[in-house]
C-alpha positions in Angstrom: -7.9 17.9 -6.6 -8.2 16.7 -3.5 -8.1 12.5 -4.6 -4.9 10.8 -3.7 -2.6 12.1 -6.6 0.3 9.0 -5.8 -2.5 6.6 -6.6 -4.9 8.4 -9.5 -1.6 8.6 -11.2 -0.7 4.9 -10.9 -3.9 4.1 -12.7 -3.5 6.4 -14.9 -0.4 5.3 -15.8 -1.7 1.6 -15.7 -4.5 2.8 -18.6 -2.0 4.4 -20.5 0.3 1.7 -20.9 -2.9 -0.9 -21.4 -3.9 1.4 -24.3 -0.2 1.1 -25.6 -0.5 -2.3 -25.7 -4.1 -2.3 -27.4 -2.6 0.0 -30.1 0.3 -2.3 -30.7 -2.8 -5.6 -30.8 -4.3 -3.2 -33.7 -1.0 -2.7 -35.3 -0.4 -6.7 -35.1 -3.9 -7.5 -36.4 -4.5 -9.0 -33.4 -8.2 -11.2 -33.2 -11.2 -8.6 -32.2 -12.3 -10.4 -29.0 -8.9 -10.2 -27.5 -9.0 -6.5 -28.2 -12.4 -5.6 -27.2 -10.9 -7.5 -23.7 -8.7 -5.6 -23.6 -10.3 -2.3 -24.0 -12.9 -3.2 -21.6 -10.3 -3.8 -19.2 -9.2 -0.2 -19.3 -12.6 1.6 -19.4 -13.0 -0.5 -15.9 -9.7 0.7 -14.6 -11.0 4.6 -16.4 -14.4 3.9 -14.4 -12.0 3.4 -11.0 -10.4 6.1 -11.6 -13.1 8.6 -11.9 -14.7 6.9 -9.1 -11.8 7.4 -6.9 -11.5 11.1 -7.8 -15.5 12.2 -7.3 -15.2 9.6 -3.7 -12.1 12.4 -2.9 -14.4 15.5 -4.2 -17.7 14.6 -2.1 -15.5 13.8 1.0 -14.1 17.1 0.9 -14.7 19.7 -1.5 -18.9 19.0 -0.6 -18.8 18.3 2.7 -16.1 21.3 3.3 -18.7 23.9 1.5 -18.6 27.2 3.6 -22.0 27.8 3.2 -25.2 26.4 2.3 -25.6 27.8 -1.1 -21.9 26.5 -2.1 -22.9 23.0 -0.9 -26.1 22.9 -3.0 -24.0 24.4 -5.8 -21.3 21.6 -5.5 -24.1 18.9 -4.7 -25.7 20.0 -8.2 -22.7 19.8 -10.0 -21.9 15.9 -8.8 -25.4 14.9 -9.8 -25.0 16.4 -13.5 -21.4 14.2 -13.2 -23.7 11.1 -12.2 -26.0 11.7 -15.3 -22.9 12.0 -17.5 -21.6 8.8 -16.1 -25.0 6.8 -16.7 -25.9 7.3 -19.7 
């Protein structure tokens, strides 16, 4: 991976304890609008996260490709990410 690992772990960590808390608002019966909130709070911070980590992979891993077959190769597999993403 060639993302900043310091910082892809901090959000990581950051969604992990937001879904801690969103399991313990569950437990509590908390009211639905404060959890849905919540959860959409930490599918943005996912959403950053995989942005930061495909930003680090077409900065390097494409635009390092040795040749021009392993470009196109690595080009194709970011656009089948992008369709993932969008749908």
């Amino acid at each position: 991976m060639k993302a900043n690992e310091k910082k892809i772990l901090k959000l990581l960590k950051t969604a992990r304890g937001q879904i801690e808390g969103i399991i313990k608002m569950v437990e509590d019966d908390r009211y639905c609008i404060d959890i849905s909130q919540q959860l959409m709070a930490t599918a943005a911070l996912l959403n950053t996260t995989n942005r930061e980590v495909l930003s680090a992979h077409l900065k390097s891993c494409v635009n390092n490709a040795e040749t021009p077959q392993e470009r196109e190769e690595k080009i194709d597999e970011l656009i089948g990410m992008l369709g993932k993403i969008m749908k």
